[in-house]
DRENDREN-376244 format. One record per residue (C-alpha): residue in three letters; x, z, y. Coordinates in steps of 0.1 Angstrom, whole numbers. Layout:
<drenros>
{'Ala',{X,Z,Y}},
...
</drenros>
This chain:
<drenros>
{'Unk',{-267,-1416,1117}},
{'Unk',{-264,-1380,1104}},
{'Unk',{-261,-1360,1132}},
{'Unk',{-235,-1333,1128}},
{'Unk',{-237,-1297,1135}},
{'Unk',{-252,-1285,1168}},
{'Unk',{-229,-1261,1191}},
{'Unk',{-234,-1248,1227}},
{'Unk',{-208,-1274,1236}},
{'Unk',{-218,-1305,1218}},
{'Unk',{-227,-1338,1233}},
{'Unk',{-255,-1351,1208}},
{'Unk',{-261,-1384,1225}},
{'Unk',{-220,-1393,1229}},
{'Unk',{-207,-1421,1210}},
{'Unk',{-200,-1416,1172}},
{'Unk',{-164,-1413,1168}},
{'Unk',{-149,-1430,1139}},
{'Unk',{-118,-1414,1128}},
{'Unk',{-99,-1442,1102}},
{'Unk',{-83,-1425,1078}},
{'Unk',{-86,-1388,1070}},
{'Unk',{-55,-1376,1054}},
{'Unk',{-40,-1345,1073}},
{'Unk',{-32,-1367,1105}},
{'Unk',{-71,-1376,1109}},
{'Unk',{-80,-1340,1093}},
{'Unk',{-65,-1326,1125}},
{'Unk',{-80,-1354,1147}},
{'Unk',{-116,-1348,1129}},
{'Unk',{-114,-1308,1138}},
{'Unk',{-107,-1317,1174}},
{'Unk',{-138,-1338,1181}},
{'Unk',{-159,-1320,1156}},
{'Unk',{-155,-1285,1172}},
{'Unk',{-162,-1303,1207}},
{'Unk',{-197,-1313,1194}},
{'Unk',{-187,-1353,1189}},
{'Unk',{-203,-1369,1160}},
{'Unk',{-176,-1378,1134}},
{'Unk',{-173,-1404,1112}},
{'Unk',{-143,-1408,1088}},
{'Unk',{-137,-1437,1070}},
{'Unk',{-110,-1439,1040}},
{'Unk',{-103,-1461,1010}},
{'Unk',{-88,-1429,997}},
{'Unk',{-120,-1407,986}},
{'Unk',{-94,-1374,977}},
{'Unk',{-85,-1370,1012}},
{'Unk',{-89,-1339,1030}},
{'Unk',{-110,-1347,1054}},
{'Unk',{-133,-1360,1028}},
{'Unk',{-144,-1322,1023}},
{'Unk',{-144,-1312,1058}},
{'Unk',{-174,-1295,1076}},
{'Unk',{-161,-1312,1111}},
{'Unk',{-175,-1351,1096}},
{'Unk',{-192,-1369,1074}},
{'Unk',{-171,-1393,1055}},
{'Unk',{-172,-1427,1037}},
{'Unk',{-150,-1446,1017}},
{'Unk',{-141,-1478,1037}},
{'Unk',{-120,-1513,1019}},
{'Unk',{-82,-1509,1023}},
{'Unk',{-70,-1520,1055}},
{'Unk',{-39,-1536,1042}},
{'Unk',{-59,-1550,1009}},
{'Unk',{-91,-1557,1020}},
{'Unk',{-88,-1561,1064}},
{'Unk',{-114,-1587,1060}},
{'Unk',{-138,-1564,1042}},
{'Unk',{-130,-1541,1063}},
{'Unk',{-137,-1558,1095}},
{'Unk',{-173,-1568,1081}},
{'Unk',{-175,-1530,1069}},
{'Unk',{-166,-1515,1107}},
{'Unk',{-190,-1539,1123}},
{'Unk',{-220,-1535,1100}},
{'Unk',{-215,-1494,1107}},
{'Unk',{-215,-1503,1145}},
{'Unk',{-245,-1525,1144}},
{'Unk',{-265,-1492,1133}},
{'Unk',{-254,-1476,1167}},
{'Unk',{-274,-1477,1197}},
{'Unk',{-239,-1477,1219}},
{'Unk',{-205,-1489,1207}},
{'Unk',{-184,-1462,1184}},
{'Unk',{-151,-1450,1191}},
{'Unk',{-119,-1458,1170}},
{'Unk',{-100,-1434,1162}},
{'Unk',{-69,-1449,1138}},
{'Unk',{-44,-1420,1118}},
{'Unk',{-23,-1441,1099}},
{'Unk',{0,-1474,1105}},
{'Unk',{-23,-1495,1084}},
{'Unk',{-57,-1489,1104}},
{'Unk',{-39,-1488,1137}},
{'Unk',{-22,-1520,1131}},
{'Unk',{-57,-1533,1114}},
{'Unk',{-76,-1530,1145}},
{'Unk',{-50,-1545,1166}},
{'Unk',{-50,-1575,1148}},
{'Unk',{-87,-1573,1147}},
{'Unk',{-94,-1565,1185}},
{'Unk',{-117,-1595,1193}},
{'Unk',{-140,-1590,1164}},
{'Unk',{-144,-1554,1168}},
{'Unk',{-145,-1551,1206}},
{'Unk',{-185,-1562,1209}},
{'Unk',{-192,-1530,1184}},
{'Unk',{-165,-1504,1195}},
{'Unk',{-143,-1488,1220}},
{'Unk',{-105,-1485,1213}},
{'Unk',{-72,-1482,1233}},
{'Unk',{-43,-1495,1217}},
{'Unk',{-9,-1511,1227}},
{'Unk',{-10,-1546,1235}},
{'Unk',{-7,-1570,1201}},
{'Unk',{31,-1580,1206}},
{'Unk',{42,-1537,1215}},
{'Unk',{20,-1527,1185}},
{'Unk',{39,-1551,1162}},
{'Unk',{70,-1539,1179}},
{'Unk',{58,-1498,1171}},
{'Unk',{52,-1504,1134}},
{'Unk',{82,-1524,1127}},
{'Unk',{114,-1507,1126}},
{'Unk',{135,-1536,1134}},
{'Unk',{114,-1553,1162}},
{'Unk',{111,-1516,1178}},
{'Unk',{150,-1517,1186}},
{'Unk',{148,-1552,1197}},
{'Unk',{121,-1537,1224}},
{'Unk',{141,-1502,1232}},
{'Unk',{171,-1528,1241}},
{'Unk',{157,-1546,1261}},
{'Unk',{141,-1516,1284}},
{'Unk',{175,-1501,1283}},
{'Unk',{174,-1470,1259}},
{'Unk',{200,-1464,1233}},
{'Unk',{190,-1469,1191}},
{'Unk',{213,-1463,1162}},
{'Unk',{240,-1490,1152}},
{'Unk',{219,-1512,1128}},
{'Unk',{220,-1541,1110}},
{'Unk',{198,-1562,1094}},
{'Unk',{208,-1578,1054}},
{'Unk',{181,-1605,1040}},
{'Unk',{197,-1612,1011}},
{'Unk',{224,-1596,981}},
{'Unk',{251,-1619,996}},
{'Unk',{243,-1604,1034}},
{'Unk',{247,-1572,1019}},
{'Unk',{282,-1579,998}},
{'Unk',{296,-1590,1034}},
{'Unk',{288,-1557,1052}},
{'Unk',{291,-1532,1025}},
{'Unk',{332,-1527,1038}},
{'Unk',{331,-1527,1071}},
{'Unk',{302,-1495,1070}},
{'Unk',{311,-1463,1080}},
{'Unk',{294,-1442,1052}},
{'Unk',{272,-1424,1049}},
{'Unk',{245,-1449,1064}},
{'Unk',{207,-1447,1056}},
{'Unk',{182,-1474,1047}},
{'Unk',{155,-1475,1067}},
{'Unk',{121,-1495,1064}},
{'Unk',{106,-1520,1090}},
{'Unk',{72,-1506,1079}},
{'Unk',{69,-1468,1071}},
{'Unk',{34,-1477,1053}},
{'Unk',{46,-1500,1031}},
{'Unk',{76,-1483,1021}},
{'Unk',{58,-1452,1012}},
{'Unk',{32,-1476,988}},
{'Unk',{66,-1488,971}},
{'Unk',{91,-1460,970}},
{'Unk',{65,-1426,969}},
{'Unk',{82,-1392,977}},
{'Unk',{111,-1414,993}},
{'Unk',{110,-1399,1026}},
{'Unk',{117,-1424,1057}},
{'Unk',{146,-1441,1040}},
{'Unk',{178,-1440,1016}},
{'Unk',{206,-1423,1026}},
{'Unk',{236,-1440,1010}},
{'Unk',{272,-1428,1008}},
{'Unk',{294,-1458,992}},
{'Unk',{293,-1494,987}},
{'Unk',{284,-1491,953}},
{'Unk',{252,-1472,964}},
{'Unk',{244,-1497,991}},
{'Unk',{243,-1526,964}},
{'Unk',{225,-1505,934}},
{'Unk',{201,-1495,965}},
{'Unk',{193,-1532,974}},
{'Unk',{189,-1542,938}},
{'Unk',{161,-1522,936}},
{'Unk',{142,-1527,973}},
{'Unk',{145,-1565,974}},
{'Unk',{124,-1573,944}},
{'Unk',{97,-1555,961}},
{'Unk',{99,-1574,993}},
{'Unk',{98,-1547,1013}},
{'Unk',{117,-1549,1042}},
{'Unk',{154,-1528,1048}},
{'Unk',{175,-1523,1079}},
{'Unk',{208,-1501,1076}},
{'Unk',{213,-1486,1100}},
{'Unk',{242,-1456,1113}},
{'Unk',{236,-1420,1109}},
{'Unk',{230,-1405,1149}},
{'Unk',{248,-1371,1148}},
{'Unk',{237,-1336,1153}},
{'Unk',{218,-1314,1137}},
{'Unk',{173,-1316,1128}},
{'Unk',{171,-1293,1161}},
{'Unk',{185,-1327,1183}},
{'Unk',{155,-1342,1174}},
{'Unk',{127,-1347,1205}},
{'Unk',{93,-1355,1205}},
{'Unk',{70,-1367,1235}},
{'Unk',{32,-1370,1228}},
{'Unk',{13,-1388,1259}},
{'Unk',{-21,-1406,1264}},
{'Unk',{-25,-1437,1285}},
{'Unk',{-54,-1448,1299}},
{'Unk',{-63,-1487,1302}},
{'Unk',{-47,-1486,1335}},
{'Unk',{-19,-1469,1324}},
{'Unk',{-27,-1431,1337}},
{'Unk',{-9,-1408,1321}},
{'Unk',{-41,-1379,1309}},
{'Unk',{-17,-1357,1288}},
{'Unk',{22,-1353,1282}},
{'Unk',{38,-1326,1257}},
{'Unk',{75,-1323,1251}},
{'Unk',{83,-1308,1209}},
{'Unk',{112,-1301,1192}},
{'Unk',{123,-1299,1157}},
{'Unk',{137,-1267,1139}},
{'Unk',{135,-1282,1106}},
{'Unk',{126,-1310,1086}},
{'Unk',{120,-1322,1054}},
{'Unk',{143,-1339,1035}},
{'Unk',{169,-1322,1057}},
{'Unk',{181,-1352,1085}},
{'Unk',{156,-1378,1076}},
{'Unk',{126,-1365,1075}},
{'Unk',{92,-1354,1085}},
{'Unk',{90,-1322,1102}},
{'Unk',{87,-1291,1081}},
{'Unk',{86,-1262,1116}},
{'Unk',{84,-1279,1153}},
{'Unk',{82,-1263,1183}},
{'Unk',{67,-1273,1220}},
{'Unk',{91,-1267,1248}},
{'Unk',{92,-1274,1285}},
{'Unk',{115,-1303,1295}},
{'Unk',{100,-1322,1324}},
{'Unk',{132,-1348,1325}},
{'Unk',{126,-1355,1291}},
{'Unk',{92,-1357,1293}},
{'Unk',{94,-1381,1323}},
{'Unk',{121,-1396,1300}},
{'Unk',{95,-1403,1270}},
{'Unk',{69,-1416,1299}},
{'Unk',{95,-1440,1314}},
{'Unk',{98,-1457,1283}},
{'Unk',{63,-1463,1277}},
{'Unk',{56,-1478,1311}},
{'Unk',{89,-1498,1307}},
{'Unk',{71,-1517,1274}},
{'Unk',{37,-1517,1287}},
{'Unk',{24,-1493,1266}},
{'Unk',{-19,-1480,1264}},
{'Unk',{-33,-1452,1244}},
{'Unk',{-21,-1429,1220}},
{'Unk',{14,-1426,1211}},
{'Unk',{45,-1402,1202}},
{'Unk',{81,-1414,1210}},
{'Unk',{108,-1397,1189}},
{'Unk',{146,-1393,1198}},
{'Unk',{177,-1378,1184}},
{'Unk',{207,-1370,1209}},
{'Unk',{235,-1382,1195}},
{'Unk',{265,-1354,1195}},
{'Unk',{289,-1378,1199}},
{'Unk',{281,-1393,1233}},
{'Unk',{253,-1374,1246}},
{'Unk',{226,-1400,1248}},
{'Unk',{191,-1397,1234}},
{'Unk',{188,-1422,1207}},
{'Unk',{150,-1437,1200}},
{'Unk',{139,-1427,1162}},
{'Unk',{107,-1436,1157}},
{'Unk',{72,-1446,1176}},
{'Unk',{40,-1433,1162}},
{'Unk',{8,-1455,1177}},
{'Unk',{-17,-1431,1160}},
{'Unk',{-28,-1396,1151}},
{'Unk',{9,-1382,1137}},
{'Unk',{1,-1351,1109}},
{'Unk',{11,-1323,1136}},
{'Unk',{-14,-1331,1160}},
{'Unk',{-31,-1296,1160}},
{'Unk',{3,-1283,1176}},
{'Unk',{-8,-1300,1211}},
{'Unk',{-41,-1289,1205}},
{'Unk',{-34,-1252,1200}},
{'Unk',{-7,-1254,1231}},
{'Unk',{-32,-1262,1254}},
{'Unk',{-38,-1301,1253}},
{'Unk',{-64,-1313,1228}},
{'Unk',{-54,-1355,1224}},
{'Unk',{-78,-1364,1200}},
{'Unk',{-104,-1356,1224}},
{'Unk',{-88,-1367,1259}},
{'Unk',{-90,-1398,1239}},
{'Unk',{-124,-1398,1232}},
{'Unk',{-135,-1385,1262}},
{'Unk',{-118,-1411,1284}},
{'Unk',{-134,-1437,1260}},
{'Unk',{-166,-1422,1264}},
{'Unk',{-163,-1433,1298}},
{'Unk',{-165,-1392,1307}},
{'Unk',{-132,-1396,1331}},
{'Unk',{-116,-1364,1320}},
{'Unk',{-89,-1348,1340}},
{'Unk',{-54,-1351,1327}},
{'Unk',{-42,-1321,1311}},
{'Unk',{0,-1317,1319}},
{'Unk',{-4,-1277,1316}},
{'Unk',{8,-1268,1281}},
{'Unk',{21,-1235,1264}},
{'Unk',{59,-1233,1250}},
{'Unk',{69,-1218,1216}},
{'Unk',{41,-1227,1199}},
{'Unk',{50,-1235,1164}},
{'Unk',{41,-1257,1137}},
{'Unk',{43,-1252,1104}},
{'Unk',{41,-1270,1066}},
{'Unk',{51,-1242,1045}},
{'Unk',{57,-1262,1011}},
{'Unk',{81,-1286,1026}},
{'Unk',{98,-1260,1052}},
{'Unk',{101,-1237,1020}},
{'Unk',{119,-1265,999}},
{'Unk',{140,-1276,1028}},
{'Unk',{152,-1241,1038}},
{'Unk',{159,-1230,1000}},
{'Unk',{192,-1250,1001}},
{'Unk',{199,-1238,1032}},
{'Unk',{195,-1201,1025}},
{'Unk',{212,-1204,992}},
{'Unk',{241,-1219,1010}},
{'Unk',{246,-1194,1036}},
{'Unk',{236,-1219,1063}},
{'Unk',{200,-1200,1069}},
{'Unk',{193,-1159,1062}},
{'Unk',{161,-1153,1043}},
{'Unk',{154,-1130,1077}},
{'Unk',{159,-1157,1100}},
{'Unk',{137,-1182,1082}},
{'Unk',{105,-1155,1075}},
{'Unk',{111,-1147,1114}},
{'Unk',{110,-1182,1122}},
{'Unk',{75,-1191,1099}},
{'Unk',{57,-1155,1109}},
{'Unk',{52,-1173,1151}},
{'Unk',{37,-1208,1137}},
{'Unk',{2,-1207,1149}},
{'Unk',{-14,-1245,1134}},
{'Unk',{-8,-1260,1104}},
{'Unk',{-15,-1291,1087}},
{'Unk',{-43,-1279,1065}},
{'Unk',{-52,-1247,1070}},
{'Unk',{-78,-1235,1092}},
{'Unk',{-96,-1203,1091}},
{'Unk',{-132,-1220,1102}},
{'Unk',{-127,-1251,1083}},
{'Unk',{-113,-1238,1041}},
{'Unk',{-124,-1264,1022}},
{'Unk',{-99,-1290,1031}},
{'Unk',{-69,-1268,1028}},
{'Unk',{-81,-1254,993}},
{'Unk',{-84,-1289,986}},
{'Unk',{-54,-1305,998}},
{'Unk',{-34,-1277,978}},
{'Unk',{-56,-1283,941}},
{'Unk',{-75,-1249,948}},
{'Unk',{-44,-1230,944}},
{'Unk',{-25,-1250,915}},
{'Unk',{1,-1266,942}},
{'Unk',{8,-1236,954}},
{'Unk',{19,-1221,922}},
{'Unk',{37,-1251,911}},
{'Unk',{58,-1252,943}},
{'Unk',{79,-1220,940}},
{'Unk',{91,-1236,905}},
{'Unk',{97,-1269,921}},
{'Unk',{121,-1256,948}},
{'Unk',{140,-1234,923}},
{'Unk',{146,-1267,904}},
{'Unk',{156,-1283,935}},
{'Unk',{193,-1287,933}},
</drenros>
């Protein structure tokens, strides 16, 4: 193996991490262990990835886990049989995650991994079995509803309360089939429910519709934790959107860590209640109707903000490793608040609307960008993969145009 760059901190004889898939989520994941000393490893079917040009790994281009999972498997497991001790998996998207679960026997003999057991993983990637499980722990969802064919969906289409939004079992297949969709479809009439459906079923990807929880992008709640084996909580951080892009449904654009130990023991309750290991980021929206925090979203992997923990104060990505390692690191509950995150491209094209509306003062917005400290791509001792991620400066010159277009 190629050993990576030496620093005063680096552990040369540690156990290769292998960090499965190196878009910005693994990017982030890949600068964590890389600047610790660990040996890196990223493996991709994607070769224009960032993390591709990264000084923090060396990177190879694996079969799809999705396309290829046998090829895959017989891919991971010749790489480990060139180790002298087992790797460490390190998964950043849905697909690998829910790859290795599926693989866990085969892979155990050649690497180390800590992932939810088979039936909570299933139950993390897909939408509709992840409310099944929240009911039956006793924590609220959004009204939803589940139409398999044209005719389920002529039945329901009256008795909605529009707007309602579409939303996807699987996030990872969605995105191959709808790109630059977001999470979902938000749909404001019967007529758009049906023309919606037409196009989704052909595909076969799978649809729930599901009510609209009320309140604004800042109701939205975030708690990151690590679970050891025996279920031993090694790090907690509480986050908060400010804004998101598209506006409601999507992906934050500027998020925020803030101190909330009831929530925080709120997020950690849940993932006791469902027997949860490793990893994992539980998203809710409080509902201004009745109060309750409502569960969005459960993220069994590296999530694309994972820097923000990192710069707060507690570094995941390598709690992970190192409790893998078998280095029994000491949990890390002390964080800092106010620490921002920021994508600029998609906070810019979500707060355009906003200031040309009224709704958002170009003050108040360059105030709010000037305190983010980490970022997706950028990184001051690692360019290459933000120059890369951004075309060398073409994206960024494209953008402005694209969000004065944006109507």
């Amino acid at each position: 193996m190629k050993r990576m760059r030496s620093t005063a901190r680096q552990q040369p004889d540690g156990p290769v991490a292998f960090v499965l898939n190196v878009s910005l989520a693994g990017l982030g994941a890949m600068r964590s262990l890389g600047r610790a000393g660990v040996p890196v490893i990223g493996l991709d079917p994607d070769p224009n990835h960032a993390g591709f040009v990264s000084r923090y790994g060396r990177c190879l281009r694996s079969p799809h886990p999705v396309l290829e999972p046998d090829q895959l498997a017989e891919f991971l497991i010749d790489q480990g049989k060139r180790l002298d001790q087992p790797g460490i998996l390190s998964p950043a998207s849905d697909a690998f995650v829910l790859f290795i679960s599926r693989y866990r026997d085969v892979l155990r003999d050649y690497f180390r991994f800590n992932v939810p057991p088979a039936e909570v993983m299933e139950a993390a990637l897909d939408k509709r079995k992840l409310y099944e499980l929240t009911a039956s722990v006793g924590y609220a969802h959004a009204k939803t509803l589940d139409p398999k064919t044209m005719d389920d969906v002529h039945q329901i289409k009256h008795d909605l309360i529009y707007p309602v939004f579409l939303k996807p079992y699987y996030s990872h297949m969605w995105e191959a089939h709808f790109p630059g969709a977001g999470k979902g479809i938000k749909v404001f009439s019967p007529e758009e429910l049906i023309s919606s459906f037409e196009k989704i079923f052909p595909t076969n990807v799978a649809v729930m519709v599901q009510e609209i929880i009320a309140g604004p992008d800042t109701n939205v709640q975030t708690v990151y934790m690590y679970l050891t084996h025996d279920g031993t909580p090694l790090g907690v951080l509480t986050t908060h959107k400010l804004r998101q892009f598209p506006r409601e449904f999507g992906r934050g654009s500027l998020a925020e860590t803030f101190h909330d130990p009831e929530f925080a023991e709120f997020g950690l309750t849940f993932f006791r209640n469902i027997g949860y290991r490793g990893f994992g980021t539980i998203e809710f929206k409080r509902d201004d109707r009745d109060g309750l925090l409502k569960v969005t979203d459960l993220n069994p992997r590296w999530v694309k903000p994972i820097n923000l923990p990192t710069v707060a104060g507690i570094d995941f990505p390598l709690l992970h490793y190192r409790d893998l390692a078998g280095q029994s690191p000491a949990p890390q509950m002390e964080f800092r608040a106010g620490v921002r995150w920021l994508d600029a491209i998609s906070d810019v094209a979500t707060s355009w609307p906003m200031i040309r509306s009224g709704d958002l003062s170009p003050w108040t917005w360059a105030r709010s960008c000037m305190g983010a400290r980490a970022f997706p791509a950028f990184a001051a001792d690692d360019l290459r993969p933000f120059l890369h991620e951004y075309g060398y400066g073409r994206r960024l010159l494209r953008a402005p145009m694209r969000v004065l277009r944006r109507r």
